[in-house]
C-alpha positions in Angstrom: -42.9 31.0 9.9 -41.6 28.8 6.9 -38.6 30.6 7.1 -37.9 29.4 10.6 -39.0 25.7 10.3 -36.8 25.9 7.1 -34.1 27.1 9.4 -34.4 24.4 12.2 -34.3 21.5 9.6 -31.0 22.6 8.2 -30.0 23.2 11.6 -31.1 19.4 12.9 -29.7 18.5 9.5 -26.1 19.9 10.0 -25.9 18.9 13.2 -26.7 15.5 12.7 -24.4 15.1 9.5 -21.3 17.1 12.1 -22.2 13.9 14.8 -22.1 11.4 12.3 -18.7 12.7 10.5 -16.4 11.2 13.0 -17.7 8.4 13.4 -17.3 7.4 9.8 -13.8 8.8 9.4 -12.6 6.6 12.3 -14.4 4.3 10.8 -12.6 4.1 7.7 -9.1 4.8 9.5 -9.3 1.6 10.9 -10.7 -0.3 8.0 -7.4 1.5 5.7 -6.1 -0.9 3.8 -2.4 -0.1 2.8 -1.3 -0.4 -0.5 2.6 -0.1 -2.1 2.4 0.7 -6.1 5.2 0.1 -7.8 5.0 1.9 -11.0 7.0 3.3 -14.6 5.8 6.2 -16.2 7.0 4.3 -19.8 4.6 1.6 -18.8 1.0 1.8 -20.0 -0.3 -1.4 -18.3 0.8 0.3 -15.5 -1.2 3.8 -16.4 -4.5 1.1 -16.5 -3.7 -0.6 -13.0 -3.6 3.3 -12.0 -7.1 3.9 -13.5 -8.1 0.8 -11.5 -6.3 2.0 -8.0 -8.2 5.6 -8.6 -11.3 3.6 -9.1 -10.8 1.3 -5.6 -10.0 4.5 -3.7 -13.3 5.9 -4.3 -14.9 2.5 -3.0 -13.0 1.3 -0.3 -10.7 2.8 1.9 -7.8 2.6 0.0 -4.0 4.4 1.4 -1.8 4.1 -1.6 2.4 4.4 -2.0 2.7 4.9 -5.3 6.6 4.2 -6.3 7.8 5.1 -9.6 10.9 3.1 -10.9 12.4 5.5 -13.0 13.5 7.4 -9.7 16.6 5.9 -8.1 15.4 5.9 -4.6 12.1 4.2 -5.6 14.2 2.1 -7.6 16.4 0.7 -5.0 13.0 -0.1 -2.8 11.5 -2.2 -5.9 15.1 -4.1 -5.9 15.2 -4.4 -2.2 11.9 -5.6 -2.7 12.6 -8.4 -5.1 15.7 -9.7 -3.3 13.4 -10.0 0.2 10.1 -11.5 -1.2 11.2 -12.6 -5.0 12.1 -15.8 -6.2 12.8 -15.0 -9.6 12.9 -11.4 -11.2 9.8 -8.6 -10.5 8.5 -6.7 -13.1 5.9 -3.6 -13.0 3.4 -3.0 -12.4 3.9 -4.4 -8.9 1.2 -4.1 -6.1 1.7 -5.2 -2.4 -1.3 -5.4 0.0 -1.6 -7.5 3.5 0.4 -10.5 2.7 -0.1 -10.6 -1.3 2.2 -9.5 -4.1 0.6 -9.3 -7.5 2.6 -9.0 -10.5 1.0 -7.5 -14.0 -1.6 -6.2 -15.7 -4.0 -9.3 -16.1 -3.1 -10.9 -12.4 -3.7 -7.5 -10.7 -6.8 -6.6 -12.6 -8.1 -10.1 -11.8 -7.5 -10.4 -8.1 -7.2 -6.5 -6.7 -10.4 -5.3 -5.9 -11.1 -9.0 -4.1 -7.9 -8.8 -1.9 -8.9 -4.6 -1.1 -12.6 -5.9 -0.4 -11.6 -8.9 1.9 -9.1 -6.8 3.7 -11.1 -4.2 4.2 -13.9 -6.4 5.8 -10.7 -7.9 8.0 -10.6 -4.4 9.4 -7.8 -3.1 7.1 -3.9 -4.1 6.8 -0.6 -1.5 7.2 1.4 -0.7 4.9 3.9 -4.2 3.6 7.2 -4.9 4.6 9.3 -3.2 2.0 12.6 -4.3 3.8 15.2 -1.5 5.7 16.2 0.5 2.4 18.0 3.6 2.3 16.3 6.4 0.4 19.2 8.2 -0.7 19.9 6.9 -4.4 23.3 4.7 -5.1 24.3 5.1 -8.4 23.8 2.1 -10.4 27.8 1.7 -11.0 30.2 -1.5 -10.8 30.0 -0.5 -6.7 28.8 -3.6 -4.9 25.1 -2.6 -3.2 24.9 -3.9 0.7 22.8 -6.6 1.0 19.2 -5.1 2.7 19.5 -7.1 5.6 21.5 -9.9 6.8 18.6 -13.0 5.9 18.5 -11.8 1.5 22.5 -12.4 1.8 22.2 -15.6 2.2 20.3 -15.3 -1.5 16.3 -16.2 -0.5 14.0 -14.5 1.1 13.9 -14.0 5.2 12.7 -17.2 7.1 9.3 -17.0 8.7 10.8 -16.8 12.0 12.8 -13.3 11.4 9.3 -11.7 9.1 7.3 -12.7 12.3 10.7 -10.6 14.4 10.2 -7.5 12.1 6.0 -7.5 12.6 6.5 -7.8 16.7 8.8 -5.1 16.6 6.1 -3.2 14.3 3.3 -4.0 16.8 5.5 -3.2 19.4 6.0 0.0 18.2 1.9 0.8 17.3 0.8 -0.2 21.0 
């Protein structure tokens, strides 16, 4: 007899826990907060901020690109990167998350886990603009690289009115 009650409990119990599952996974899908990690494997600040992403993934939803410079494709993103959204020179380790960029050790470790939290409560962000970059590496040579797009040849950032272009077409392409 205890046998069987035992049996029905786990059985209620696994049920209930299968229900509930994709609930919570679609939950967190659409809470996903998107995150671009730029990254050198020379660099230990950047091995810390790594600790500290590890740490935020097992808190919060958390999808993370993790881009190490010392690779030539990931190299040209991180310079495409800097020429969109820079002013002045990027160093690592870089994160990019909803609309912020946060450069270093102490600024990243200061404001990370309050720009994951408040996104997350926002219902998550996708993945930053990162600029039309080719993958295939160029060899860093006396060859002239094309300019990413036609607003970072004019030497500054895109204006507002061609970033808000690129996220309709995004959107566009989601719904």
């Amino acid at each position: 007899m205890l046998r069987i009650m035992g049996a029905a409990v786990l059985s209620v119990l696994f049920l209930s826990i299968g229900h509930a599952a994709p609930s919570s996974s679609g939950e967190k899908r659409k809470n996903t907060v998107t995150m671009i990690f730029f990254f050198s494997r020379d660099c230990p600040k950047c091995e810390t901020i790594k600790d500290l992403i590890e740490i935020l993934q097992v808190r919060y939803p958390l999808r993370v690109r993790r881009l190490d410079i010392g690779k030539e494709a990931d190299y040209a993103v991180f310079k495409a990167v800097e020429s969109i959204h820079g002013t002045g020179s990027f160093g690592v380790p870089l994160v990019m998350l909803g609309e912020s960029i946060l450069i270093g050790e102490q600024e990243i470790a200061g404001k990370l886990e309050k720009v994951v939290k408040g996104l997350t409560a926002a219902g998550g962000s996708p993945s930053p603009y990162i600029g039309p970059v080719q993958r295939k590496p160029q060899a860093r040579s006396t060859q002239e690289a094309q300019p990413p797009c036609e607003s970072c040849s004019r030497g500054g950032p895109p204006s507002l009115g061609d970033e808000w272009q690129r996220v309709r077409g995004y959107l566009d392409k989601l719904f």
